[in-house]
N, C-alpha and C positions, 0 to 999 in steps of 0.2 A: 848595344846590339839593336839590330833595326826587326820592327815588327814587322812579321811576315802573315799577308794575307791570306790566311790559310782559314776553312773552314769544316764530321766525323762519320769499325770493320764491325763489323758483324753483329753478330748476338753480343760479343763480349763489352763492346761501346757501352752498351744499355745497362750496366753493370756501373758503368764510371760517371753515366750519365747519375743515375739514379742515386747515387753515393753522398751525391749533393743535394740532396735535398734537405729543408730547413727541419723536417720530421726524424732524420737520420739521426742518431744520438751520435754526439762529441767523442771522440778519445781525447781525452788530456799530453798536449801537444808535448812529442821528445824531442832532445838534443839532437840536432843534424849530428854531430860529433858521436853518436853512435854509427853513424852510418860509415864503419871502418871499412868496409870494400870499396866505397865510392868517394874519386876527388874530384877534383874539377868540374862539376856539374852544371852544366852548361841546359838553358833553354832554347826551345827551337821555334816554338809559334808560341804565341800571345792572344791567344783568343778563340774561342767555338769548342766541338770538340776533336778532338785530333785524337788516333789511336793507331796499334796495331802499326806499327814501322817495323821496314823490314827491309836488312840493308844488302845493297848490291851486290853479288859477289868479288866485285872490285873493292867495295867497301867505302865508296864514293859517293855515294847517293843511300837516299831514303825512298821508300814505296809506302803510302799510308793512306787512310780513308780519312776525311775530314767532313763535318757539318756545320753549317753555321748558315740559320733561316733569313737572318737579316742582314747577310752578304749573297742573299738570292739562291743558298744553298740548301735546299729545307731537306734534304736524308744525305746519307754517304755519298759519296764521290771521290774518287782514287784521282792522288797527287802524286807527283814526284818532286822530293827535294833535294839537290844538288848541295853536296859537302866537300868542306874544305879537307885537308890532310889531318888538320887536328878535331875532326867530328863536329865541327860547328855550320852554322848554315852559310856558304858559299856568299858574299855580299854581293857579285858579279851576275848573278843568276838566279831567278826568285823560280819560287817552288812553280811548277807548271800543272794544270788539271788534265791527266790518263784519259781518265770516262771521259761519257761523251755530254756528261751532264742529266741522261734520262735515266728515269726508273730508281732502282737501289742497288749500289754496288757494296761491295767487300770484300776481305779477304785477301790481297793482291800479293804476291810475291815474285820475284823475281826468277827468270829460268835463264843459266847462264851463259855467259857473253852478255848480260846486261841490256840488248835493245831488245827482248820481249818479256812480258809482265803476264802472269794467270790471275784471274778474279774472278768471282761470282757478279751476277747480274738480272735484273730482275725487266729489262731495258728489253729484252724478246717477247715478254707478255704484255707490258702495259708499260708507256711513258711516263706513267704520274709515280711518284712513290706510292709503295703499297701503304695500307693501313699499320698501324703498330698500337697492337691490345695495350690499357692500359694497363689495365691487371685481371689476372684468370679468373675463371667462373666463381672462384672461393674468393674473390680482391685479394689474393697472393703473385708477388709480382712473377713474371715469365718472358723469357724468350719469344718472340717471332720466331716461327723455321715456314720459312715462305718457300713454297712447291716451283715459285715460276724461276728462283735462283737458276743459272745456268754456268758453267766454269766456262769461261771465254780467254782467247789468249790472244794480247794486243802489239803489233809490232810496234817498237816507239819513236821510233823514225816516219815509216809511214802511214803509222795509225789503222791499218788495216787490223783487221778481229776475224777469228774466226774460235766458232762455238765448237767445244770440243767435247762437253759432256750436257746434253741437252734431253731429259724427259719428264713425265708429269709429275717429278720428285724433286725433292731436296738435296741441290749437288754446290754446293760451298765446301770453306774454309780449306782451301790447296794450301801445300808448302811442298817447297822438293827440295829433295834431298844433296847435302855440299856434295855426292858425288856426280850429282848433274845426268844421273840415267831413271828416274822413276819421281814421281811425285804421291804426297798421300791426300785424299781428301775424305770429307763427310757426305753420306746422301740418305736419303729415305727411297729407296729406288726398289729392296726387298721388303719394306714396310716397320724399319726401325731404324734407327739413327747408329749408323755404321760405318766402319773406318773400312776405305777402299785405297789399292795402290794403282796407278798406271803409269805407262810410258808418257813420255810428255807430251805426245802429240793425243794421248787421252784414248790411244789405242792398248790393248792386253791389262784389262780391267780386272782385279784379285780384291775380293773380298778378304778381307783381313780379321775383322772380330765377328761374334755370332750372337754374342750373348746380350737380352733383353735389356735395354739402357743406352741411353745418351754415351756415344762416344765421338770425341770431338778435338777438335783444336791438338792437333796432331803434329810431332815434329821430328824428321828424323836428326838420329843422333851425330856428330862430327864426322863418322866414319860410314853414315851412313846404313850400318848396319841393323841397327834395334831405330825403337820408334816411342815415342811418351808420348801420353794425351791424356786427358781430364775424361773422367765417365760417372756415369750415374748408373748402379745397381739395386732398385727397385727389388728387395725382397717379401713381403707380406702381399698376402692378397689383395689390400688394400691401396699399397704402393702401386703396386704392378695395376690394378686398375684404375687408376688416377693416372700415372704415367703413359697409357695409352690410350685413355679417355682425352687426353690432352693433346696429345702429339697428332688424333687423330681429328683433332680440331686447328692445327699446325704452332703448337706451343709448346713449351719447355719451361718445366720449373729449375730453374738454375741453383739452388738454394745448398743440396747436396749434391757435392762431388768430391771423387779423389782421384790418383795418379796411379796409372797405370803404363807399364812399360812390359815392351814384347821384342823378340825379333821382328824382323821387317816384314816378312812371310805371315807373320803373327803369331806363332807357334812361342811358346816359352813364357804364355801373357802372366803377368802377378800383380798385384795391386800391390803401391808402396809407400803411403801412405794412409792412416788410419785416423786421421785428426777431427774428424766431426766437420759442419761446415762447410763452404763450397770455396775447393782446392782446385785451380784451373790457372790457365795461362803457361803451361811449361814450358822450358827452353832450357836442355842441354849447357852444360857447363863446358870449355873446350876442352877438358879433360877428357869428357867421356864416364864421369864414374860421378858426378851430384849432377843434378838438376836447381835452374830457379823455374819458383811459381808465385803466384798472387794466392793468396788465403786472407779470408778472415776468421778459423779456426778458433781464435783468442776468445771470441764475444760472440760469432753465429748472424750477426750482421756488420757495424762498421766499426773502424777504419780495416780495409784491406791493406795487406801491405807484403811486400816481396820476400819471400824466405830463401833456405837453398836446403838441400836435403841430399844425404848421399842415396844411392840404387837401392842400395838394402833397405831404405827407411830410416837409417842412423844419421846421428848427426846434425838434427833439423837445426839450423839456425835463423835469426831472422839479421835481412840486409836493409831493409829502409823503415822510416821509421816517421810514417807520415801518418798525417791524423783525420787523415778521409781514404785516400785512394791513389795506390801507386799498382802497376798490373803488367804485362806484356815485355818482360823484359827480355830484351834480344841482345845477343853477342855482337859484334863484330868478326867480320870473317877472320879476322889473325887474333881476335881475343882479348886484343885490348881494352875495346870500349863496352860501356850496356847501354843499348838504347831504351828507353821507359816510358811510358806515360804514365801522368800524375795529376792530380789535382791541386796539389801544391804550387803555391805565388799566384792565383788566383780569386784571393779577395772574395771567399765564401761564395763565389759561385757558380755556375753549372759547368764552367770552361773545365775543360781536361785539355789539356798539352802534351808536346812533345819533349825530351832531355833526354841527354849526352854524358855518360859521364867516364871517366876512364877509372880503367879495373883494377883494383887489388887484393890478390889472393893472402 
């Protein structure tokens, strides 16, 4: 397999970044041969960190953010990589760089028909990458949530952009929905971290959730109907003003989260998982009735690693069984394949990659 020069989406990167570090404590490495849902595991880049893929609704390409400072790529920058019929990287056509190279991108997903991509960008307020805290006012590690993000939507053919959600808030992390009429994304635009729906052209803007906490990384379901996302509920006086002590410094303790699912409207919302921990990364099974996520629930720091859970909260299983960091798992539009990032075949260090692998239930 030939290395592809690729170099890493969002808040959740900082997560996989951070995973690798030599301070993190070990999990005692498992048998790949647990990992019963996935065969053929196929790698896609070799180097920096690569995250957040998210595939065409052809099912032929990848959309993903990559870093890597000593290929001249010092923050995010949205790729496209070109696949073969059997999910592996295309040898004919190397991955190509989306952005424009300025500022901080993320987030990218595909809106369909395939030649235009939504992202966040930080490339309207300033050229340089923003700053990224190393750790919060306590040295407990946190999120960036940078106010100058903007959702931009890029044709890919003529590279043209036009900003579609742009003010002095935090407007990241879009996806929309397989039925190709609404997308959801995150902003701070009412003054908390809040899930919004629009049309795709980022007109007929609906507030979706109300309540005090991180809600984020959002995804509608196969049918388009309901919606899951990772939140953080701040209850004790003490949470609640730490959590907005912070936010209003533009940061995010990532540490506690769980899974919450709603209709699309947002009406019917329930949390459905209780595991302690920070539970993020969802992604609809094609069923329609489990969910995968990233947790490291187990230990409260590392190895995170991919579960699957049915709606009601029953049934948690775990699917991969890595011993730093596996997160972002995505379907394939007909279900077949999961795409992943990992930390694994990395050689202990900060690379997080991209993998392929096909499904079984």
């Amino acid at each position: 397999m030939k290395q592809l020069w690729t170099k890493t989406c969002g808040v959740g990167l900082l997560v996989a970044m951070a995973s690798c570090e030599s301070s993190a404590p070990q999990a005692k490495e498992e048998s790949p041969s647990k990992e019963v849902h996935l065969t053929n595991v196929r790698q896609l880049t070799f180097g920096g960190d690569n995250a957040e893929a998210y595939w065409a609704f052809a099912g032929d390409a990848l959309i993903y953010q990559t870093t890597q400072p000593q290929a001249g790529i010092p923050c995010d920058q949205i790729w496209k990589m070109p696949l073969d019929a059997d999910g592996t990287a295309d040898g004919t056509a190397a991955p190509t760089r989306v952005s424009s190279g300025q500022g901080r991108t993320t987030c990218p997903y595909f809106l369909p028909g395939d030649s235009v991509v939504v992202y966040a960008t930080t490339e309207g307020a300033d050229l340089a990458c923003p700053e990224v805290p190393e750790r919060g006012p306590e040295g407990r590690y946190v999120w960036p949530i940078y106010d100058s993000y903007d959702l931009v939507l890029q044709n890919l053919n003529s590279g043209e952009v036009t900003t579609i959600a742009s003010s002095p808030a935090y407007d990241a992390e879009a996806t929309v929905s397989p039925k190709g009429d609404r997308m959801v994304f995150t902003s701070t635009r009412h003054g908390d971290l809040d899930l919004y729906t629009c049309a795709l052209d980022g007109s007929d803007v609906k507030q979706v959730t109300h309540e005090l906490g991180y809600d984020g990384g959002a995804f509608f379901s196969p049918d388009g109907e309901q919606l899951i996302w990772r939140a953080s509920r701040p209850q004790t006086q003490e949470e609640v003003d730490k959590y907005t002590s912070l936010l209003s410094q533009g940061m995010v303790e990532p540490t506690s989260m769980e899974l919450f699912v709603a209709n699309a409207d947002g009406s019917n919302a329930r949390q459905i998982t209780h595991l302690g921990g920070a539970n993020w990364a969802p992604f609809f099974h094609p069923d329609g009735q489990r969910v995968l996520f990233s947790s490291n629930h187990k230990t409260g720091r590392f190895p995170f690693n991919i579960f699957m859970v049915n709606l009601d909260g029953s049934g948690l299983e775990q699917v991969t069984f890595d011993e730093a960091f596996d997160s972002f798992p995505m379907f394939s539009p007909d279900g077949t394949q999961l795409a992943f990032s990992s930390n694994r075949n990395n050689g202990r260090t900060r690379n997080t990659n991209l993998f392929v692998a096909d499904w079984v239930d």
